[in-house]
C-alpha positions in Angstrom: 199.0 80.3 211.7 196.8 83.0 209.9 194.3 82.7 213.3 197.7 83.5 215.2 198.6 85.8 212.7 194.9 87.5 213.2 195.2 87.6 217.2 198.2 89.4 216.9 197.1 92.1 214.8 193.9 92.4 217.2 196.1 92.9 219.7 198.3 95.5 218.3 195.1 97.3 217.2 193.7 97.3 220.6 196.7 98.6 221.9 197.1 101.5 219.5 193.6 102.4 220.3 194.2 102.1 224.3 197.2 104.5 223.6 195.2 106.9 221.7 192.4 107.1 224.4 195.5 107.8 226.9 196.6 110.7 225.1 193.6 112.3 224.4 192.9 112.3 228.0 196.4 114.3 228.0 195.6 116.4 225.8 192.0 117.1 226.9 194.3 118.0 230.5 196.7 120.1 228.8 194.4 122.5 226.7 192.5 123.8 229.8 196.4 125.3 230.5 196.4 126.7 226.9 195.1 129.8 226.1 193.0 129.4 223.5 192.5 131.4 220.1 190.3 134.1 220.5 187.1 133.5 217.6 187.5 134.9 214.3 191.4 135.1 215.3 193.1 132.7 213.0 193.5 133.6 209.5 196.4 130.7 208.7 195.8 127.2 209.9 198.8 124.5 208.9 196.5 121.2 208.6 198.9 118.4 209.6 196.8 114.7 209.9 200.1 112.3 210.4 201.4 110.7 213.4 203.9 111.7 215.3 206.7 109.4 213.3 206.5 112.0 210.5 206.8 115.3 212.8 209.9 116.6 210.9 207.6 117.3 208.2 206.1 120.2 210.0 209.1 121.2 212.4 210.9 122.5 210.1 208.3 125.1 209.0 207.9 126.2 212.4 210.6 129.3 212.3 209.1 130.6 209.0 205.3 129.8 211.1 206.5 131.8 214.1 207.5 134.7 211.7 204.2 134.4 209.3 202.3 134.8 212.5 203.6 138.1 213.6 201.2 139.6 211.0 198.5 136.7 210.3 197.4 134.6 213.4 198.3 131.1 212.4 197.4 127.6 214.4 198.0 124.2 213.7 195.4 121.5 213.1 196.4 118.2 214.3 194.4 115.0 213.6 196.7 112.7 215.5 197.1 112.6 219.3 200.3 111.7 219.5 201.1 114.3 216.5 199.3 116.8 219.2 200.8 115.9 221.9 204.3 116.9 220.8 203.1 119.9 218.8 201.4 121.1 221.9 204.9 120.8 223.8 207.0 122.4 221.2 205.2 124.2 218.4 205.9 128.5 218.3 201.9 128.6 217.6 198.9 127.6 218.8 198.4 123.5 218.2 194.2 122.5 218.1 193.6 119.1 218.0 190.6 118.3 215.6 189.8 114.6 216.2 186.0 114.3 213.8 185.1 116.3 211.0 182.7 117.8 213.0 185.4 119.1 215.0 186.9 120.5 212.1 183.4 122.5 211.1 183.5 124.0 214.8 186.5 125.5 214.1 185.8 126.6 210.8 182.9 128.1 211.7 184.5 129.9 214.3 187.8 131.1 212.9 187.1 131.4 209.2 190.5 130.6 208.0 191.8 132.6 205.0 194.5 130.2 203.9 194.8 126.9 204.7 198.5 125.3 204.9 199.6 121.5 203.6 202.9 119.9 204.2 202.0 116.4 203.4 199.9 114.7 200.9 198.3 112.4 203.6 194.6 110.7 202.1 193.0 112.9 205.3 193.7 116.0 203.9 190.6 115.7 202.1 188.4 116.2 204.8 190.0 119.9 204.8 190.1 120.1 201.4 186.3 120.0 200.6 185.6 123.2 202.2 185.4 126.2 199.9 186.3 129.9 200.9 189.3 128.8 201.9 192.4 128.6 199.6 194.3 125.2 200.2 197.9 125.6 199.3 200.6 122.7 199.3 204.4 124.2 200.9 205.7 120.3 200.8 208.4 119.5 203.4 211.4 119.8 201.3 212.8 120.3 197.8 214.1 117.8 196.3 213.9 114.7 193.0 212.2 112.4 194.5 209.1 111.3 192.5 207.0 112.6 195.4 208.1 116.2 194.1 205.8 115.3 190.8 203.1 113.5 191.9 199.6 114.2 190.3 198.4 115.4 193.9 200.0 118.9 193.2 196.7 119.2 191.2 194.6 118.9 194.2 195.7 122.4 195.8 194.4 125.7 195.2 198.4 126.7 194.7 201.8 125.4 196.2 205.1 126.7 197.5 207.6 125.9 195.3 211.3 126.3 195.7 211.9 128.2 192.6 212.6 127.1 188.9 213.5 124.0 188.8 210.6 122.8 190.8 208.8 125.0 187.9 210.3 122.6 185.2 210.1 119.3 187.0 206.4 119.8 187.4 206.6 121.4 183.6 207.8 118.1 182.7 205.5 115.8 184.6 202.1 117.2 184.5 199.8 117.2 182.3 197.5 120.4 181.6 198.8 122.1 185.3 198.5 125.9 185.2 202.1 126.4 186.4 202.0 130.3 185.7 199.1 130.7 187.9 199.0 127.9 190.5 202.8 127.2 191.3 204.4 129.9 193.2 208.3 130.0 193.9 209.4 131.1 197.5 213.0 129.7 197.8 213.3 128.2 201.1 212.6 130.4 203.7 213.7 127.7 206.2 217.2 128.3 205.7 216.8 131.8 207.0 216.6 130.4 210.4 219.6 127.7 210.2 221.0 128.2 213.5 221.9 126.3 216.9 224.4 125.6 219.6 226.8 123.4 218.7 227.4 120.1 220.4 230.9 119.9 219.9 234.1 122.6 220.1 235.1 123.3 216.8 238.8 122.7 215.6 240.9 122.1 213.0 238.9 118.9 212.0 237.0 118.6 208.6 233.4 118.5 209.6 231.2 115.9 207.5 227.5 115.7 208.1 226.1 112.3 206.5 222.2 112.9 206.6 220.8 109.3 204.9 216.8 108.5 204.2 215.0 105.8 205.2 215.1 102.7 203.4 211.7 103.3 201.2 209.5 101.3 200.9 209.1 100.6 197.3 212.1 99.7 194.6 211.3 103.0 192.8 211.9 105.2 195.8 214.8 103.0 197.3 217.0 106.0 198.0 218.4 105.0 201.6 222.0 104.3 201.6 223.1 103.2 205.4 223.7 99.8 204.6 225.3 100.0 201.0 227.2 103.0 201.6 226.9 104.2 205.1 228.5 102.0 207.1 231.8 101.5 204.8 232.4 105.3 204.6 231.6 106.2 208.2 234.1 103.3 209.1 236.4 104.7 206.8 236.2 108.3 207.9 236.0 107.7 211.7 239.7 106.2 210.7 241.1 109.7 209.5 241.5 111.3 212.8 240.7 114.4 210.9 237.0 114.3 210.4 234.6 115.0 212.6 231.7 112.9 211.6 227.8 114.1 212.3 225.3 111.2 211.5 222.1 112.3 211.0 219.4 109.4 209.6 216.0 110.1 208.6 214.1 108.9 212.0 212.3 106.0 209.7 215.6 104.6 208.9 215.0 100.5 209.6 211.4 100.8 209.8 211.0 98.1 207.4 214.0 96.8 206.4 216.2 94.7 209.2 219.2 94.9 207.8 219.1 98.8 207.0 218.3 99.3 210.9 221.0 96.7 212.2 223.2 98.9 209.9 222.1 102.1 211.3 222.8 100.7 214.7 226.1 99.2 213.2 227.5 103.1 212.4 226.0 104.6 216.1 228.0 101.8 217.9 231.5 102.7 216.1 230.6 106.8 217.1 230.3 105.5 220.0 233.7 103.5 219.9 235.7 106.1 218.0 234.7 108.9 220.7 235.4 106.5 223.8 239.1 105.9 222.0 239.9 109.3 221.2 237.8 111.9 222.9 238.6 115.2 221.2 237.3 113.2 218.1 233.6 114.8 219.3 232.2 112.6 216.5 228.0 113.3 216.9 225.0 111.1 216.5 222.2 113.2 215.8 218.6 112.6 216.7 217.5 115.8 217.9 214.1 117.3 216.7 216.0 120.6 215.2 217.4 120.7 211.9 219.6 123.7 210.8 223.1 124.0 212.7 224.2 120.4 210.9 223.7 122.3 208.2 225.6 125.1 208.4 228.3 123.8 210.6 229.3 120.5 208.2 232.3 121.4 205.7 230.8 118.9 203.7 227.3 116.8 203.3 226.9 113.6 202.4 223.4 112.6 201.5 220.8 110.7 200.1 218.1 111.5 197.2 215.5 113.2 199.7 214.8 116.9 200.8 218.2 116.8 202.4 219.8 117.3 199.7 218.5 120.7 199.1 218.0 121.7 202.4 221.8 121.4 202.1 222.2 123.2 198.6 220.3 125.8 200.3 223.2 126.8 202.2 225.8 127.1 199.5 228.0 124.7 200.8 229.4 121.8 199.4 227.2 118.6 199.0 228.2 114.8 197.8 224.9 112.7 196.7 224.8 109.2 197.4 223.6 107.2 193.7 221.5 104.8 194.7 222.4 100.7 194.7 219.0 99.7 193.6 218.7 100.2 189.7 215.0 100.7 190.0 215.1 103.8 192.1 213.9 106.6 190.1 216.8 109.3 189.5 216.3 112.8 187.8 219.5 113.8 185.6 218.4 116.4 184.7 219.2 118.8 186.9 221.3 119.0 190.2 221.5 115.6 190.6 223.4 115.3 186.9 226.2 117.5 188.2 226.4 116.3 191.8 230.0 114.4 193.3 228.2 110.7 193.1 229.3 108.6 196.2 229.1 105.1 194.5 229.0 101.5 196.5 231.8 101.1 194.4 233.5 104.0 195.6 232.4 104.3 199.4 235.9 103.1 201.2 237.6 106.3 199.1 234.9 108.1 200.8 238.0 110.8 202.0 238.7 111.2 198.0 235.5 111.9 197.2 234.7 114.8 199.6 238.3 116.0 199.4 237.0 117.1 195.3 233.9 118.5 196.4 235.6 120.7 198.9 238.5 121.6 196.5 237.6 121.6 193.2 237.0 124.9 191.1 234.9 123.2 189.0 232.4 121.8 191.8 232.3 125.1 192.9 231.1 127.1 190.0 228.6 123.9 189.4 227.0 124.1 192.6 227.1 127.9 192.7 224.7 127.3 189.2 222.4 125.0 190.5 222.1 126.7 194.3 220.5 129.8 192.2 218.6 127.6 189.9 217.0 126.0 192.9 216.2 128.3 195.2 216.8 131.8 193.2 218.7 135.1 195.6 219.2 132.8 198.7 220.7 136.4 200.4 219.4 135.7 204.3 216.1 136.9 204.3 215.3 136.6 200.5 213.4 133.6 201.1 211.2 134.7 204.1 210.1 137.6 202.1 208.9 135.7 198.9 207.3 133.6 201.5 205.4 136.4 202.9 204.6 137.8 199.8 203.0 135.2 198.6 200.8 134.7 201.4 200.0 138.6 201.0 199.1 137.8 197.4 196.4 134.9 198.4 195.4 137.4 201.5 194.4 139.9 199.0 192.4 137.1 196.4 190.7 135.8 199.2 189.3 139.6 199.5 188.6 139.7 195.9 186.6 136.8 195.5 184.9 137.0 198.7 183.4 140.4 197.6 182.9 138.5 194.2 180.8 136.0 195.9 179.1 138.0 199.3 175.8 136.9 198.3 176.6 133.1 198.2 175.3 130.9 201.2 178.4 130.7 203.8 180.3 127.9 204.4 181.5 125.4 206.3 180.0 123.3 203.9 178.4 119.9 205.6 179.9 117.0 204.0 179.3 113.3 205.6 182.4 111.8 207.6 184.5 109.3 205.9 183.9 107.4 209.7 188.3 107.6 209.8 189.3 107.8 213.5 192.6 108.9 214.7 193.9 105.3 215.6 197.8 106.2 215.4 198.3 102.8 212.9 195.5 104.2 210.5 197.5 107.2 209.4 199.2 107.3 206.1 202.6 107.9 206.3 204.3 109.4 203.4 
């Protein structure tokens, strides 16, 4: 079987390449349309080398992107064609697709970038990150516990984006010999200054509950995904009520390498279904829509996993049940929100109604989370965020034009650096 085995993976491979060739011709189409930047333009370019599968990453920076750009020209580098594709259908700035390295010197040695933008730690970000001149700053793609939010790689960056002080003492904790004073900079999240969105539904006496699980993981240390232990018990179980109006919202990997976590996923999207053909002002919502923000605001209550989510949620203020993982290897940080959150247990998923019921009521889940939400994300006032976002970038503006008159008599860059021979075959990518 292993010949078998080997045919099918040649196969797959020769497909995903045939795809890629397709959409580059697309692309290559679809840019003579596109204005593009004028030289020396672009002083803020967002490097983004994943697929498409991992586009939320980047789409919800594109608000706080479109606003950035009304004073510094910004663009987005894509590495991925199908990544390019949508970005050039949906993105508020310009989207270059950068296939080679030497695509990326061309542009470098046109534009000059001032600040350089990460939301990922994908292995290609590398290839940007060996040019000097430039200063590479991490902003992530959520705030949250996870492990990812400590990982060594925060040492790779110039700076990073951090959501405010408990980011500061997570990475206090977890890194060794990292200049937090100088290279960590707090912003809040600016994102949640532009939460907003028609709603799919009329709004009415029901109590709205967004349940917003991760994917599955795909280690024992990260398995944070609850659809199949917890999910589908309290969905069932709230869809019962007839005074909940459920929003299900599951990370887009969900069941990408578990079976049984996507048959479960499908499992609670076939009783929405059901529970809206029996009762139709029920307006129960599955949501797979590229835009996060109005589930946000709109749910009375979140129920969620160990992910970004969570905070993205805490962001708002509003009340916020975590679900504690089933797997006792998953990696959980006690000690800070996540030690005073309402815990939805497997153990306690059918009184799902119970459980939310406290974190809407309670006194003292109020004053908790009203502790934490500043200890997160500091004055989360609208527009709070955005400006400690565009501060700091006015901060790194004014170093890069302290050290470049520092160094004016060095050679310039780009600096040539010999390709790593990666190609932009769509199964190559990392996917974190």
């Amino acid at each position: 079987m292993p010949l078998l085995k080997d045919l099918r993976t040649a196969r797959r491979m020769a497909s995903s390449l045939w795809q890629s060739r397709l959409i580059r011709r697309e692309i290559a189409r679809r840019a003579r349309s596109f204005p593009q930047p004028a030289r020396g333009s672009i002083r803020i370019a967002v490097y983004f080398a994943d697929s498409a599968v991992n586009m939320y990453q980047i789409r919800q920076w594109y608000a706080p992107l479109a606003d950035l750009a009304k004073t510094w020209p910004v663009a987005i580098i894509s590495r991925s064609p199908g990544a390019a594709l949508k970005l050039l259908d949906e993105a508020p700035v310009p989207t270059l697709y950068l296939r080679q390295v030497v695509d990326l010197e061309d542009f470098l040695a046109q534009q000059g970038p001032r600040i350089v933008l990460y939301v990922n730690q994908n292995a290609r970000n590398f290839q940007m990150m060996r040019y000097g001149r430039i200063w590479h700053v991490f902003i992530n793609h959520g705030e949250s516990d996870k492990m990812y939010m400590t990982t060594n790689q925060f040492k790779a960056y110039d700076y990073s984006f951090v959501a405010g002080d408990a980011a500061l003492e997570r990475l206090r904790r977890k890194l060794w010999d990292f200049d937090l004073e100088k290279r960590a900079i707090p912003i809040g999240r600016p994102q949640a200054d532009h939460f907003a969105g028609d709603l799919p539904y009329s709004p009415d006496e029901r109590i709205v509950v967004l349940y917003a699980p991760t994917w599955e993981g795909d280690r024992t240390s990260a398995a944070y995904g609850s659809i199949e232990t917890h999910g589908v018990t309290a969905i069932t179980a709230l869809l019962r009520t007839g005074r909940h109006r459920v929003i299900y919202r599951p990370h887009p990997r969900s069941g990408v390498v578990d079976p049984a976590y996507r048959r479960a996923n499908l499992a609670i999207i076939a009783a929405i279904a059901s529970a809206n053909s029996k009762d139709r002002s029920a307006q129960h919502i599955f949501d797979d829509g590229p835009t996060l923000g109005w589930q946000l605001v709109a749910a009375d209550v979140a129920i969620t996993d160990i992910s970004a989510m969570v905070y993205d949620r805490l962001a708002t203020g509003k009340p916020i049940v975590v679900t504690r993982p089933a797997r006792p290897e998953a990696e959980i940080d006690e000690g800070g929100f996540l030690g005073d959150a309402e815990w939805l247990t497997t153990e306690n998923s059918a009184d799902v109604v119970a459980v939310i019921d406290r974190a809407i009521g309670s006194e003292e889940s109020r004053h908790r989370l009203e502790h934490w939400v500043t200890h997160h994300f500091g004055d989360t006032t609208p527009g709070a965020a955005t400006a400690r976002f565009r501060g700091a970038i006015e901060m790194l503006m004014g170093e890069w034009d302290r050290h470049a008159a520092l160094h004016a008599d060095d050679l310039g860059f780009p600096e040539e650096g010999a390709d790593d021979g990666l190609d932009d075959d769509e199964s190559a990518l990392t996917r974190e």
